[in-house]
C-alpha positions, 0 to 999 in steps of 0.5 A: 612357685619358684622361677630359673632365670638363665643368665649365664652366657656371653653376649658375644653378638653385643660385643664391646658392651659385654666385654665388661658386662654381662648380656642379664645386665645390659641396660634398657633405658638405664635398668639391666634386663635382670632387673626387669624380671626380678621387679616382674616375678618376685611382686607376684607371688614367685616365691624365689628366684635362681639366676645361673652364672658363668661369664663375668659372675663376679658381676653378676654376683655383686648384682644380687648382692646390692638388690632389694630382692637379695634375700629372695635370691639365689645364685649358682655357677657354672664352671662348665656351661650345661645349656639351658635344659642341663641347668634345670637338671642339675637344679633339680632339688631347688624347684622341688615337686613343683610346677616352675617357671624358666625364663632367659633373663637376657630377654625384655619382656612386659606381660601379666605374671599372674594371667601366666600362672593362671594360663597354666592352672588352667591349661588343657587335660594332659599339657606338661607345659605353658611356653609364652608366645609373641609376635616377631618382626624378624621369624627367621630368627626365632622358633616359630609355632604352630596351634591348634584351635586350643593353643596347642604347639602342634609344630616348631620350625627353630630358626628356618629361612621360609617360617610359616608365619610369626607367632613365636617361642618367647623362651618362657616356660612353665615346666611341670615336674615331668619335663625334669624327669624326662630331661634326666632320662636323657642321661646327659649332662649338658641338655638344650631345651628348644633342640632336644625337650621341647620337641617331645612335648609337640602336643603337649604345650599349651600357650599363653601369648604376650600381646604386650612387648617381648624383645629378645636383646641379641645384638646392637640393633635389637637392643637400640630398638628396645630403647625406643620401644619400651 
């Protein structure tokens, strides 16, 4: 299996310290959160990974270029960029007729990589996706879930001031094949993946939940909490 790291936008929400650094390489207790995924994905069993770039790619670049993980790796730019579900389009050929995972690297998160996969190789009759789930302290902020029995999303409520509950979308996927055809018969370029696929999905994604640790890093206070946390 083969993973898309997301990696190409601004921090502006973590200004001064994405003026000169990428929000994918901000640091947790001294290790940039890209390097938090690499060191999680690539040890089990990903074959390879895809980070995207558009702001500071330089950085980004000279990143990879100095990892242990650099021949597993590879990059691609965004001069313009296409949102998250416009990346796996335009990245189609990379993850051939195979399930993949997508992953927002400017998360930290600690889970069990292969009870994922196997959550999804074992996923309910007719499930098209495996999203990641967690427990938020702050719902309003986040796409709340609602499941049925089986874990099935039957309801997302995407940033709503009253959410019913805190069960969360960690933004951590399996994608089956089809989720790509079906971005591609959106015929956009430019695609967002919580507004516009995964509601056709409702009833169609299954979750694994992360009861371990998952912070999503988006501004100062997530991020000193991160360091006290993790």
């Amino acid at each position: 299996m083969r993973a898309l790291l997301l990696a190409a936008g601004f921090g502006t929400r973590l200004r001064p310290i994405t003026d000169s650094v990428p929000k994918c390489l901000v640091r947790i207790q001294g290790k940039p959160l890209l390097q938090y995924w690499l060191d999680a994905l690539l040890p089990a069993g990903i074959e390879r990974v895809l980070v995207n770039t558009h702001y500071l790619p330089g950085v980004v670049n000279d990143f990879v270029a100095a990892s242990p993980w650099r021949d597993r790796i590879s990059l691609v730019h965004e001069d313009i960029l296409l949102g998250t579900g416009g990346t796996v389009l335009r990245n189609r050929d990379f993850f051939g007729r195979e399930a993949f995972i997508v992953a927002h690297a400017d998360n930290l998160t600690r889970f069990d990589v292969g009870a994922f996969l196997a959550a999804h190789a074992n996923r309910p009759a007719g499930v098209a996706i495996t999203m990641m789930s967690f427990d938020t302290d702050a719902p309003q902020s986040c796409g709340i879930l609602e499941l049925d029995a089986e874990g099935i999303v039957r309801a997302f409520h995407e940033k709503q001031p009253n959410p019913p509950g805190t069960r969360a979308n960690a933004a951590v996927y399996i994608f089956e094949p089809e989720v790509v055809d079906f971005i591609a018969s959106l015929g956009k370029q430019v695609v967002d993946l919580s507004l516009e696929v995964l509601p056709h999905y409702l009833g169609r994604m299954h979750c694994f939940h992360n009861a371990d640790y998952h912070r999503d890093i988006g501004n100062p206070e997530s991020l000193r909490r991160a360091e006290l946390e993790y």
